[in-house]
Every structure is written in C-alpha cells, then in structure tokens.
mmCIF file of the N, C-alpha and C atoms, coordinates in Angstrom:
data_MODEL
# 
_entry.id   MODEL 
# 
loop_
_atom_site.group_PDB 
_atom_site.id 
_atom_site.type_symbol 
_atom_site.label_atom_id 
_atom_site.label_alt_id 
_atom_site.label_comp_id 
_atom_site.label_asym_id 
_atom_site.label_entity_id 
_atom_site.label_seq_id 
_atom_site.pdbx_PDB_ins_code 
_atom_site.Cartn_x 
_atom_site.Cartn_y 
_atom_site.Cartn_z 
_atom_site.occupancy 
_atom_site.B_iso_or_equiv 
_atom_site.pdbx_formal_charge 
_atom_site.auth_seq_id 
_atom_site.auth_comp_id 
_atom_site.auth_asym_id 
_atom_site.auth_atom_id 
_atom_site.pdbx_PDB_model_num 
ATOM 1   N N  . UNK A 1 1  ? 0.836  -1.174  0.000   1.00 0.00 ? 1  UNK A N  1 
ATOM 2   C CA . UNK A 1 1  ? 0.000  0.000   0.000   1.00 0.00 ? 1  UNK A CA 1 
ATOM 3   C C  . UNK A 1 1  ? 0.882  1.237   0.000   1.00 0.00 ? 1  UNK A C  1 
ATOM 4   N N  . UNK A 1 2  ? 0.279  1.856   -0.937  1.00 0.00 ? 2  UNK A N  1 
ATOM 5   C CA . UNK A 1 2  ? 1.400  3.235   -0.914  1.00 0.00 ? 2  UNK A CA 1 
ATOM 6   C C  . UNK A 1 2  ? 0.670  4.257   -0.011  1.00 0.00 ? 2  UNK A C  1 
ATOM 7   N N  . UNK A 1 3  ? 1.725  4.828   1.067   1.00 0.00 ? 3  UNK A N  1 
ATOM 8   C CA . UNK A 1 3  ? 1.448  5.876   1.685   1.00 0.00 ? 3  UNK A CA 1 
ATOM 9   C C  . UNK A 1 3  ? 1.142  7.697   1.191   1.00 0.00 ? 3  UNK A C  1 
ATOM 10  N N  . UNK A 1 4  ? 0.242  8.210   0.721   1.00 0.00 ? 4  UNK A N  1 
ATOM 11  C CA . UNK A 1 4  ? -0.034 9.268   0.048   1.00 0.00 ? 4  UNK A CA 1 
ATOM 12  C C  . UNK A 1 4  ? 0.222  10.745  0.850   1.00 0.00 ? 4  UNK A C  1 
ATOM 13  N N  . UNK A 1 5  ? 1.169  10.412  1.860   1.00 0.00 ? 5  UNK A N  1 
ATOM 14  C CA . UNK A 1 5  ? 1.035  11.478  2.695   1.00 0.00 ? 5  UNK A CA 1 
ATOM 15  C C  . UNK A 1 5  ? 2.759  12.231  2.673   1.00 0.00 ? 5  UNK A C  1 
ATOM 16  N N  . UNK A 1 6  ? 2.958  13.593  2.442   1.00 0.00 ? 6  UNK A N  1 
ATOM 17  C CA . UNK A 1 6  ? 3.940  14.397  2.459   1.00 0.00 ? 6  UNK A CA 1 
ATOM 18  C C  . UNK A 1 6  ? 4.409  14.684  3.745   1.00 0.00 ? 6  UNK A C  1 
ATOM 19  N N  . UNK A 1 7  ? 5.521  14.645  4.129   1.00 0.00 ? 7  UNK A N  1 
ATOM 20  C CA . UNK A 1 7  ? 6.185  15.406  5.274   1.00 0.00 ? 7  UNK A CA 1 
ATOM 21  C C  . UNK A 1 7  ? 6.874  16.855  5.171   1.00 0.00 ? 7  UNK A C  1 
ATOM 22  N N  . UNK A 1 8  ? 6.288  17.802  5.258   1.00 0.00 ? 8  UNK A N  1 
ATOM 23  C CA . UNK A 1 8  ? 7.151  18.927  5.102   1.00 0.00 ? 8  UNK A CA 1 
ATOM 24  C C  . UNK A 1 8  ? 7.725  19.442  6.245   1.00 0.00 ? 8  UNK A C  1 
ATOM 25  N N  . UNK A 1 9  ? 8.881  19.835  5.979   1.00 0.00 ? 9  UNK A N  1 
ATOM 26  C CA . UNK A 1 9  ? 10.342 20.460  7.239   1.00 0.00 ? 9  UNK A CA 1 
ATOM 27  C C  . UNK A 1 9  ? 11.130 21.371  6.799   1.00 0.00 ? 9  UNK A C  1 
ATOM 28  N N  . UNK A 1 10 ? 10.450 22.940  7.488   1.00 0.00 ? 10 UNK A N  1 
ATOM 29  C CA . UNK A 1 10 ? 11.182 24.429  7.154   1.00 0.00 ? 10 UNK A CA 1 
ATOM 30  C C  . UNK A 1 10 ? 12.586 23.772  8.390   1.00 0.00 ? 10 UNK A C  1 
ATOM 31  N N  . UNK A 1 11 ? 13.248 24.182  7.795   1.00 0.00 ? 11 UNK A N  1 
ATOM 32  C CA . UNK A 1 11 ? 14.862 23.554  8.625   1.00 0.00 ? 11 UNK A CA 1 
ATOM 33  C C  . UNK A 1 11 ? 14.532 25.433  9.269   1.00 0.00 ? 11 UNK A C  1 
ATOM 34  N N  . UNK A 1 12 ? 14.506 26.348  8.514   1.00 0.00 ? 12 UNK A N  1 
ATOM 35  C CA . UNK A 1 12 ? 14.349 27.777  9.202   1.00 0.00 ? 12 UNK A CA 1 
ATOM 36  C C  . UNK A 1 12 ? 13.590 28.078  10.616  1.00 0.00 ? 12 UNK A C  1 
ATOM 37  N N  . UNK A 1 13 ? 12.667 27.221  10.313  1.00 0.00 ? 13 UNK A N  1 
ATOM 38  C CA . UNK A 1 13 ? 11.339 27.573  11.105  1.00 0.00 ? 13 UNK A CA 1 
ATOM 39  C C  . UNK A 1 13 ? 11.421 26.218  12.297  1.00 0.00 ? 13 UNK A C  1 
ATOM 40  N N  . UNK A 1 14 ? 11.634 25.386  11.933  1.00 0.00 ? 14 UNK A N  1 
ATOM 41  C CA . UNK A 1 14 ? 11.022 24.038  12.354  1.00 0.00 ? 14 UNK A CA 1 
ATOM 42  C C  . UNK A 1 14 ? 9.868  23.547  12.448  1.00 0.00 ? 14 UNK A C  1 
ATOM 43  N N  . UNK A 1 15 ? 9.575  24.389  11.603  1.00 0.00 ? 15 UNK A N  1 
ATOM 44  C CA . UNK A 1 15 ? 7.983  23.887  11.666  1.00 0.00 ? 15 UNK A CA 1 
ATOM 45  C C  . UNK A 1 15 ? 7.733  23.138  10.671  1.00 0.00 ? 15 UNK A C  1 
ATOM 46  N N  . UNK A 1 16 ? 6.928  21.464  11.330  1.00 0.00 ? 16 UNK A N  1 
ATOM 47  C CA . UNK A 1 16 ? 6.613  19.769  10.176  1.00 0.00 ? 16 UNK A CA 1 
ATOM 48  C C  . UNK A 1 16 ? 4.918  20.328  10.094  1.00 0.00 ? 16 UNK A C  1 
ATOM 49  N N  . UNK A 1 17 ? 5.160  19.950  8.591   1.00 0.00 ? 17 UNK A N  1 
ATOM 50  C CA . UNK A 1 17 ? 4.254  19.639  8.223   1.00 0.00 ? 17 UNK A CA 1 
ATOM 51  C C  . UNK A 1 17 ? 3.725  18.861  7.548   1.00 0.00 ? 17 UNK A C  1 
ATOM 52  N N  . UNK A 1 18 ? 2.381  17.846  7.999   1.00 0.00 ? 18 UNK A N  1 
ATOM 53  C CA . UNK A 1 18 ? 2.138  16.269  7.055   1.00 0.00 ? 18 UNK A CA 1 
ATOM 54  C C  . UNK A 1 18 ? 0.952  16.680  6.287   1.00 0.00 ? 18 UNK A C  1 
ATOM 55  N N  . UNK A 1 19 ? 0.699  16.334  5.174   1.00 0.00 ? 19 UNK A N  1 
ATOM 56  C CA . UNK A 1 19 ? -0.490 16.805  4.440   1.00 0.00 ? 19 UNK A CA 1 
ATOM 57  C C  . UNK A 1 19 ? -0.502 15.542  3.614   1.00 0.00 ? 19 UNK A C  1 
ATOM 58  N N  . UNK A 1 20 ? -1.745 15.791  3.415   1.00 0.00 ? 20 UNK A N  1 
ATOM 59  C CA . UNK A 1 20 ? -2.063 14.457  1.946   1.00 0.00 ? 20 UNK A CA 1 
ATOM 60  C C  . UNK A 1 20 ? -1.489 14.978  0.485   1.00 0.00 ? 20 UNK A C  1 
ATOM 61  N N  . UNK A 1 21 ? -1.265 14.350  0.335   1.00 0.00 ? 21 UNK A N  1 
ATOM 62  C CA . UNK A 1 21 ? -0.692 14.224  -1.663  1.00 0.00 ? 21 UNK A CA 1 
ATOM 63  C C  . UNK A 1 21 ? -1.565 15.325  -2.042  1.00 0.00 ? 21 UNK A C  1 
ATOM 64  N N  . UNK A 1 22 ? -1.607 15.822  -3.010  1.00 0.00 ? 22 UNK A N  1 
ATOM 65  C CA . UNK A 1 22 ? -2.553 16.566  -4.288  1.00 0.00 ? 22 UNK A CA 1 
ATOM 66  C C  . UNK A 1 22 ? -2.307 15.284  -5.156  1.00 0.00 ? 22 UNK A C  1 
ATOM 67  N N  . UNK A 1 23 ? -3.382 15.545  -6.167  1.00 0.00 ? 23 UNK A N  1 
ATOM 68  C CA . UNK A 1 23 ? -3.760 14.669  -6.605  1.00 0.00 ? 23 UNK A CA 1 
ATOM 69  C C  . UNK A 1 23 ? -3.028 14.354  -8.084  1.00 0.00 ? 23 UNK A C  1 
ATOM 70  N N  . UNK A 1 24 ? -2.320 15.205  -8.370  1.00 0.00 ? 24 UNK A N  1 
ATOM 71  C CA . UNK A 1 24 ? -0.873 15.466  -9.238  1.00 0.00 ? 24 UNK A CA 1 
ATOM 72  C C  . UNK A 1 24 ? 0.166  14.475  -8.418  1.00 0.00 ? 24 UNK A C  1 
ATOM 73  N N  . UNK A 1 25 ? 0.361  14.872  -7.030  1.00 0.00 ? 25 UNK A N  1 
ATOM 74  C CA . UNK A 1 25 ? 1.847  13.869  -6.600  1.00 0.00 ? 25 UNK A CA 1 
ATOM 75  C C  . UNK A 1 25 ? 1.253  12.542  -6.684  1.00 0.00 ? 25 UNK A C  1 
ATOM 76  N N  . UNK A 1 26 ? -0.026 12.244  -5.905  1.00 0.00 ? 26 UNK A N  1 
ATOM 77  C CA . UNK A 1 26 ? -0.687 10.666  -6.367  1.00 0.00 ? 26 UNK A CA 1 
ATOM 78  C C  . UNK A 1 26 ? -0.235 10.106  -7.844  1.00 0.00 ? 26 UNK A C  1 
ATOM 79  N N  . UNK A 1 27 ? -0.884 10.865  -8.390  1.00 0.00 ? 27 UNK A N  1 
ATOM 80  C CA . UNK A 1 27 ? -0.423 10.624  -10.123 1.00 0.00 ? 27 UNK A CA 1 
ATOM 81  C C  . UNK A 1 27 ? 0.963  10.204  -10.147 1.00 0.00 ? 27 UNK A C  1 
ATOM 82  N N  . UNK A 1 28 ? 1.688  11.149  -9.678  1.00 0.00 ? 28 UNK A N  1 
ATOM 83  C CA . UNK A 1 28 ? 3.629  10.793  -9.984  1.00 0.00 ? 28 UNK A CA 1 
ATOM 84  C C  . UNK A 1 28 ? 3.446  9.726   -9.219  1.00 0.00 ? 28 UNK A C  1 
ATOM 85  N N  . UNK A 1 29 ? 3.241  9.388   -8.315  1.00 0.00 ? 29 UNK A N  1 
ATOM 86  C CA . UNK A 1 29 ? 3.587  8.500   -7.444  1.00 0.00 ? 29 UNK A CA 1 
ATOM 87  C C  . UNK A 1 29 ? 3.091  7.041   -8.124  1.00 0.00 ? 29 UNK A C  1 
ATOM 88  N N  . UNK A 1 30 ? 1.927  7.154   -8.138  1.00 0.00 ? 30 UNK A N  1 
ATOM 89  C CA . UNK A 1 30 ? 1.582  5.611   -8.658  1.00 0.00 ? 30 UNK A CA 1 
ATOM 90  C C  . UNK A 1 30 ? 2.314  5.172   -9.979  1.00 0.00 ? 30 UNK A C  1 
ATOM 91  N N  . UNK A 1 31 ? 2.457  6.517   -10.700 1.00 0.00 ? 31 UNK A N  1 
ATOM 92  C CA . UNK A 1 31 ? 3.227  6.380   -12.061 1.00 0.00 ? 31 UNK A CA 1 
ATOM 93  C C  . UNK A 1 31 ? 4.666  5.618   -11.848 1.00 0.00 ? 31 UNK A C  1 
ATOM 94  N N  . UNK A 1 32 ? 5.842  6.385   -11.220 1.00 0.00 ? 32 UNK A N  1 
ATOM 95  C CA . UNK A 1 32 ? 6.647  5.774   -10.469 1.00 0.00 ? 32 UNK A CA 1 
ATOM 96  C C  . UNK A 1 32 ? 6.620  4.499   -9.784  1.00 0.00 ? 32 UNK A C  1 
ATOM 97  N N  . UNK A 1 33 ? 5.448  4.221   -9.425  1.00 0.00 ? 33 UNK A N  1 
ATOM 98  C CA . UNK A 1 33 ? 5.370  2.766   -8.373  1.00 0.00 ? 33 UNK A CA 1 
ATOM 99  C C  . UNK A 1 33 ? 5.285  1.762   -9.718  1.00 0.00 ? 33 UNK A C  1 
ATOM 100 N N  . UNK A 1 34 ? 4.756  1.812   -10.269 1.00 0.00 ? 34 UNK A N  1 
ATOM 101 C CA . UNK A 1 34 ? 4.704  0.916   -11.429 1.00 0.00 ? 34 UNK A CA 1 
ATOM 102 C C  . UNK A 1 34 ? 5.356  0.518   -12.735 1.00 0.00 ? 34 UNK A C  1 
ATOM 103 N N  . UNK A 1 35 ? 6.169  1.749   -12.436 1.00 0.00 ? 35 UNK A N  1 
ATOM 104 C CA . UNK A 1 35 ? 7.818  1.734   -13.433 1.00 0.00 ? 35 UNK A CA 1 
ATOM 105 C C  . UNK A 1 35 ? 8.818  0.543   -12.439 1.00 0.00 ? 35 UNK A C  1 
ATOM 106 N N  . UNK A 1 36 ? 8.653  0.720   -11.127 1.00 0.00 ? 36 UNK A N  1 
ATOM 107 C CA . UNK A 1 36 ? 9.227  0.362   -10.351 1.00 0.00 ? 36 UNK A CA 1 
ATOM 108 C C  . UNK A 1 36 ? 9.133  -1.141  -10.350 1.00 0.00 ? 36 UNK A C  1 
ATOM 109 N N  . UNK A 1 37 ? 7.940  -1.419  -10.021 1.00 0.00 ? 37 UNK A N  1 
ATOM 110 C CA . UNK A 1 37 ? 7.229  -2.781  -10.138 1.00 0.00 ? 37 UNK A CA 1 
ATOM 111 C C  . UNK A 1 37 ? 7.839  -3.748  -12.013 1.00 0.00 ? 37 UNK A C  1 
ATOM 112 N N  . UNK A 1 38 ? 7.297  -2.425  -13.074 1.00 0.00 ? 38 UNK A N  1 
ATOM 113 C CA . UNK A 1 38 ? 7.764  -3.357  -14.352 1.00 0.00 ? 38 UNK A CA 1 
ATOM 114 C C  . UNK A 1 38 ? 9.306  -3.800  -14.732 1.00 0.00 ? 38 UNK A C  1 
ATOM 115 N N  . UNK A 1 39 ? 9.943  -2.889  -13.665 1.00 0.00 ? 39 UNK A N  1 
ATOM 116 C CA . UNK A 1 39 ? 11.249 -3.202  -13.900 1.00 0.00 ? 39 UNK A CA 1 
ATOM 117 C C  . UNK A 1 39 ? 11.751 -4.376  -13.269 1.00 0.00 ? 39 UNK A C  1 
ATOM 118 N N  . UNK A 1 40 ? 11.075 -4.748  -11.713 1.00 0.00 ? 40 UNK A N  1 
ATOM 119 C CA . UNK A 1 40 ? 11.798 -5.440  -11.221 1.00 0.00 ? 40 UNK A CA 1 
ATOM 120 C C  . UNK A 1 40 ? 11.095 -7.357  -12.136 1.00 0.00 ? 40 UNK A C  1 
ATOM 121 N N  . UNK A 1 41 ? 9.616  -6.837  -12.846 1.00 0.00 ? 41 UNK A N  1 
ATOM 122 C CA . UNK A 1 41 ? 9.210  -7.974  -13.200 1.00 0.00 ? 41 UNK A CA 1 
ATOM 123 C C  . UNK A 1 41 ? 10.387 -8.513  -14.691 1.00 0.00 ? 41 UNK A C  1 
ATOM 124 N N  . UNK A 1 42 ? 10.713 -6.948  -15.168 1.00 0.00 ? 42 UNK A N  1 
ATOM 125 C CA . UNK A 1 42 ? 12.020 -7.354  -16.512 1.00 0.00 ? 42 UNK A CA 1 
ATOM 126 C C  . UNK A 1 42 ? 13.012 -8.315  -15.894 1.00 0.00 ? 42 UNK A C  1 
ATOM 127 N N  . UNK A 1 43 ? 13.415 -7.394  -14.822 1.00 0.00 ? 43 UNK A N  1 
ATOM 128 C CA . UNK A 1 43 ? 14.863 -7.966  -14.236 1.00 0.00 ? 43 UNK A CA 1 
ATOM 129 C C  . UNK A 1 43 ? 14.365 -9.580  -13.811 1.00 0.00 ? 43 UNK A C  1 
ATOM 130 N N  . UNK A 1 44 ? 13.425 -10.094 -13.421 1.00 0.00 ? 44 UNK A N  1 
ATOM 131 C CA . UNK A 1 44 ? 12.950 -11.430 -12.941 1.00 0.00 ? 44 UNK A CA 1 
ATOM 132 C C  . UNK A 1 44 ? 12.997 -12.003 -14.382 1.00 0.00 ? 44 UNK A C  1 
ATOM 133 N N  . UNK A 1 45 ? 12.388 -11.315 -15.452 1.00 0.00 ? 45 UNK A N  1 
ATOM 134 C CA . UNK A 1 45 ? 12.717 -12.405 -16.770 1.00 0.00 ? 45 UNK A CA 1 
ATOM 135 C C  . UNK A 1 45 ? 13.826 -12.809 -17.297 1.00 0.00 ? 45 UNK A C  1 
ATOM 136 N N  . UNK A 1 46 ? 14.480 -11.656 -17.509 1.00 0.00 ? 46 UNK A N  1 
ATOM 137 C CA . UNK A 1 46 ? 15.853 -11.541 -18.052 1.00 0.00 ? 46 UNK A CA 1 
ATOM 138 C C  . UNK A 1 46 ? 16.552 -12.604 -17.062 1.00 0.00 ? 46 UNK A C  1 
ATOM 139 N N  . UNK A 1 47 ? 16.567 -12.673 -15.828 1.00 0.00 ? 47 UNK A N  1 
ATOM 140 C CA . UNK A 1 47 ? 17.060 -14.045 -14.848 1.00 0.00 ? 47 UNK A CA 1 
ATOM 141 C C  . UNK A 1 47 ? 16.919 -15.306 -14.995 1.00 0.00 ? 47 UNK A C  1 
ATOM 142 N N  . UNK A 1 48 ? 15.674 -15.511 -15.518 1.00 0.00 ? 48 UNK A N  1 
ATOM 143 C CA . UNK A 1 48 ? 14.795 -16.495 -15.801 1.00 0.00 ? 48 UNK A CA 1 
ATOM 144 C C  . UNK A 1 48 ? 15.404 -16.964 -16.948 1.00 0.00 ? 48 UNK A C  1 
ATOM 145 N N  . UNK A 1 49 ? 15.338 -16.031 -18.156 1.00 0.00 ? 49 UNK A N  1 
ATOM 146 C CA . UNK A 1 49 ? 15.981 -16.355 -19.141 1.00 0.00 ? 49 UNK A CA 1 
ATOM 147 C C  . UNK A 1 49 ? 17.029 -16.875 -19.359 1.00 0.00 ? 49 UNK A C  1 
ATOM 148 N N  . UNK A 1 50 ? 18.388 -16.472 -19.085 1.00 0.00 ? 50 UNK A N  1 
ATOM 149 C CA . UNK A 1 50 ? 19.609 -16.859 -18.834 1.00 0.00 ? 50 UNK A CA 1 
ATOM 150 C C  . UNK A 1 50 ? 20.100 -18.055 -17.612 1.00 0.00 ? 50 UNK A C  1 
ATOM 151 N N  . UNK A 1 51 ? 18.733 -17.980 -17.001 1.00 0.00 ? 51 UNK A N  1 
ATOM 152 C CA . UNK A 1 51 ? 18.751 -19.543 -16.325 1.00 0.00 ? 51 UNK A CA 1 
ATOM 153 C C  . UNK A 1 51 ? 18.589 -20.651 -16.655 1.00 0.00 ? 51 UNK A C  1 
ATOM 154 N N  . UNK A 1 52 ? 17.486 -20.674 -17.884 1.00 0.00 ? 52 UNK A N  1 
ATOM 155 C CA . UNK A 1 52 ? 16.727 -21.364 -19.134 1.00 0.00 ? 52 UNK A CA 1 
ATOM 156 C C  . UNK A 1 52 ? 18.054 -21.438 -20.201 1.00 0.00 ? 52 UNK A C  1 
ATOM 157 N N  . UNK A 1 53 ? 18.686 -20.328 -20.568 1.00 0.00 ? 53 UNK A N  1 
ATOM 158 C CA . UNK A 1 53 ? 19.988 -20.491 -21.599 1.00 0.00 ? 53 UNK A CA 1 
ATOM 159 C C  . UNK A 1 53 ? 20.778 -21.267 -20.861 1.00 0.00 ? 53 UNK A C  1 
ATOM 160 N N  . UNK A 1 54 ? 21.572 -21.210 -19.781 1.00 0.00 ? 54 UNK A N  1 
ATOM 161 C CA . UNK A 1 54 ? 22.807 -21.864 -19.135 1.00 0.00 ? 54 UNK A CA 1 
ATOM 162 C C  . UNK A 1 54 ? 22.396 -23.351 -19.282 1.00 0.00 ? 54 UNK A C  1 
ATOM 163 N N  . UNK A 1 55 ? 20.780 -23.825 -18.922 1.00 0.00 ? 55 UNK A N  1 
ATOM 164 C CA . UNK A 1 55 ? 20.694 -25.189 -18.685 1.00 0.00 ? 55 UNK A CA 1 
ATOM 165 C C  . UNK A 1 55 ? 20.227 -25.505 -19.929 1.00 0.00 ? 55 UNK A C  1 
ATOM 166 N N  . UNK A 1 56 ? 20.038 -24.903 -20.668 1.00 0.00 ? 56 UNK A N  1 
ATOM 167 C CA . UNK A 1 56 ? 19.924 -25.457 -21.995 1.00 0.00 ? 56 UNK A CA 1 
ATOM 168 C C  . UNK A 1 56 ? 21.589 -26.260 -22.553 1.00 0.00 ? 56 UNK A C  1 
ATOM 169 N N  . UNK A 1 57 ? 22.388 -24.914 -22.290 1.00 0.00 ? 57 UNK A N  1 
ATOM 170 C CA . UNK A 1 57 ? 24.065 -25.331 -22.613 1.00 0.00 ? 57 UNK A CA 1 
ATOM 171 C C  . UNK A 1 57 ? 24.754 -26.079 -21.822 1.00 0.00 ? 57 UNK A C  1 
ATOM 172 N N  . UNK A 1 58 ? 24.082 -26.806 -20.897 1.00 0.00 ? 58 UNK A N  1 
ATOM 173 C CA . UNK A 1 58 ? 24.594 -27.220 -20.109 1.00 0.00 ? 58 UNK A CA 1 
ATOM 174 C C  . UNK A 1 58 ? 25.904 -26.634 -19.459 1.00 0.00 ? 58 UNK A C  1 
ATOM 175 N N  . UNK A 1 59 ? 25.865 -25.560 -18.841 1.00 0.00 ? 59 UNK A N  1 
ATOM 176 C CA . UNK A 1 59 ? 26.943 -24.886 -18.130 1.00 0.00 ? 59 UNK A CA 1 
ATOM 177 C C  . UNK A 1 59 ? 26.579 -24.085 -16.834 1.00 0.00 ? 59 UNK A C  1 
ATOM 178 N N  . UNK A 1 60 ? 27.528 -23.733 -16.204 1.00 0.00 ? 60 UNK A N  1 
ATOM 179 C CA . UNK A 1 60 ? 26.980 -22.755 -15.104 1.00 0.00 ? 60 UNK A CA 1 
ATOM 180 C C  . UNK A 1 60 ? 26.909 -21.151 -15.697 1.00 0.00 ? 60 UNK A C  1 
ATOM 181 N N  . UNK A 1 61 ? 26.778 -20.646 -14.217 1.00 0.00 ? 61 UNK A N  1 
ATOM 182 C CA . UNK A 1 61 ? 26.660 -19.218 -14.691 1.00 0.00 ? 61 UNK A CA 1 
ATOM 183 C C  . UNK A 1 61 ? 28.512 -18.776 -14.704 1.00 0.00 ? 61 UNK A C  1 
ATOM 184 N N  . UNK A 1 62 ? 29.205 -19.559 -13.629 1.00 0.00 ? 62 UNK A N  1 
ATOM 185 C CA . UNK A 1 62 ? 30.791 -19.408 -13.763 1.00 0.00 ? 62 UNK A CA 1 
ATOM 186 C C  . UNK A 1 62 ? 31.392 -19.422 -15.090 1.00 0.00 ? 62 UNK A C  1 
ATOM 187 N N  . UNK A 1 63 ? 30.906 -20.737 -15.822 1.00 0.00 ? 63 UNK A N  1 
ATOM 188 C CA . UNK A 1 63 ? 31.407 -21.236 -16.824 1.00 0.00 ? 63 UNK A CA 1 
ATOM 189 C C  . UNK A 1 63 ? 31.274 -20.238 -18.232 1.00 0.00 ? 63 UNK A C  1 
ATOM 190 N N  . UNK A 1 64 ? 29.836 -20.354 -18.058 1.00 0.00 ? 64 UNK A N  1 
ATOM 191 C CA . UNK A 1 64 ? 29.260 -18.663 -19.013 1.00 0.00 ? 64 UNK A CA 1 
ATOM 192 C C  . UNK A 1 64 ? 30.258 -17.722 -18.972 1.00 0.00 ? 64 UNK A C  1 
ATOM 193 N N  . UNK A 1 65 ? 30.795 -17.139 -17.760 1.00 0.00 ? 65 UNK A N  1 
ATOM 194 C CA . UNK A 1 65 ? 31.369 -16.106 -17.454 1.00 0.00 ? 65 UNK A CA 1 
ATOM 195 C C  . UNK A 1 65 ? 32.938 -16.239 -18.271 1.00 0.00 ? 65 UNK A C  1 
ATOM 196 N N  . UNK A 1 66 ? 33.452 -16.800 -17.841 1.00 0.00 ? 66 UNK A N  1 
ATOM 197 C CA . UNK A 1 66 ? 35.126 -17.287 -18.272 1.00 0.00 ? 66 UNK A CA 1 
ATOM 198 C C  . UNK A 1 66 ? 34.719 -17.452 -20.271 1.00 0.00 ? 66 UNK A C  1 
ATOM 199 N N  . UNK A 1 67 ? 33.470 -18.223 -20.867 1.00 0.00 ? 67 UNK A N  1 
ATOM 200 C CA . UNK A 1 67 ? 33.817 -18.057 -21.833 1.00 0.00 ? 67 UNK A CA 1 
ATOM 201 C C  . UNK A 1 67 ? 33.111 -16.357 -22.615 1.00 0.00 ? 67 UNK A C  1 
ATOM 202 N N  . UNK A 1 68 ? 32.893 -15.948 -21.868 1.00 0.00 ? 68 UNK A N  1 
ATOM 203 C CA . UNK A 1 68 ? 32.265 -14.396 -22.377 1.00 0.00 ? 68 UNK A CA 1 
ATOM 204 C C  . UNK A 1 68 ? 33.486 -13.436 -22.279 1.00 0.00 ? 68 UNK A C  1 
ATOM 205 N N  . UNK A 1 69 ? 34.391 -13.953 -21.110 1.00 0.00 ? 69 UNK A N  1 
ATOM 206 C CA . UNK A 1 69 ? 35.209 -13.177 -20.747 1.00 0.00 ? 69 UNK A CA 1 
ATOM 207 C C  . UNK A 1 69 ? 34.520 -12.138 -19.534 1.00 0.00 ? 69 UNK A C  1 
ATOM 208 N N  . UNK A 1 70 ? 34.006 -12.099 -18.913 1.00 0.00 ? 70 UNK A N  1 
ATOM 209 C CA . UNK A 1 70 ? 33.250 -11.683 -17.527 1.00 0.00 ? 70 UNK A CA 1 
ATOM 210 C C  . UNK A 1 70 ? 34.058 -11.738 -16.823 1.00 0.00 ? 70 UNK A C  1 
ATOM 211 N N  . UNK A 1 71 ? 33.353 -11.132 -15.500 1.00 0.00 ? 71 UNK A N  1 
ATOM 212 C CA . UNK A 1 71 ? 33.963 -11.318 -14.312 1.00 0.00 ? 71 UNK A CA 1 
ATOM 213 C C  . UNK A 1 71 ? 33.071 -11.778 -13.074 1.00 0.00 ? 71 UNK A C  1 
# 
C-alpha cells in the first residue's frame, strides 16, 4: 500500500508539516510505483531467461562467465 502522505520540514522555522498528496503527486507516485514494479518484473525475466539459456548449454553461470570473458 502506498502511503499518500507528504512530510514537510522548514529547517528555518522548524515547523513539520504532514499533508495528503494533491492529486498530481498521487499521479507521480503511482506512475513511479509501477515503473518500479515493471522493472523489477524485466529484471525477474531476463534471470529467468539466462537460467533457461545456461541449462539449456549445459553450463553454469561461472562457466558462461570465463567463456564471455566476464567477471
């Protein structure tokens, strides 16, 4: 659950202040949350994938490495 709430802090003043989102930062925000989310579902394929390649070639991910020249 995303939290929709701002913390504001005059370092001058000291005076906090918590307010709800406008409905513009909601927007960025969920926008952002879901860039966030599609990336980490890429990065899970792309893993997947090259887990699926190695055992296809029968090799490790070490072995991969040394003949790619990796580190």
């Amino acid at each position: 659950m995303i939290d929709y709430t701002v913390t504001e802090h005059n370092a001058e003043t000291g005076e906090v202040i918590i307010r709800e989102m406008t409905n513009e930062e909601k927007n960025l925000t969920d926008l952002r949350h879901q860039n966030w989310l599609k990336e980490i579902e890429d990065t899970q394929k792309i893993a997947e994938q090259k887990t699926a390649l190695l055992k296809k070639l029968g090799i490790t991910e070490e072995e991969a490495r040394l003949l790619l020249g990796g580190n």
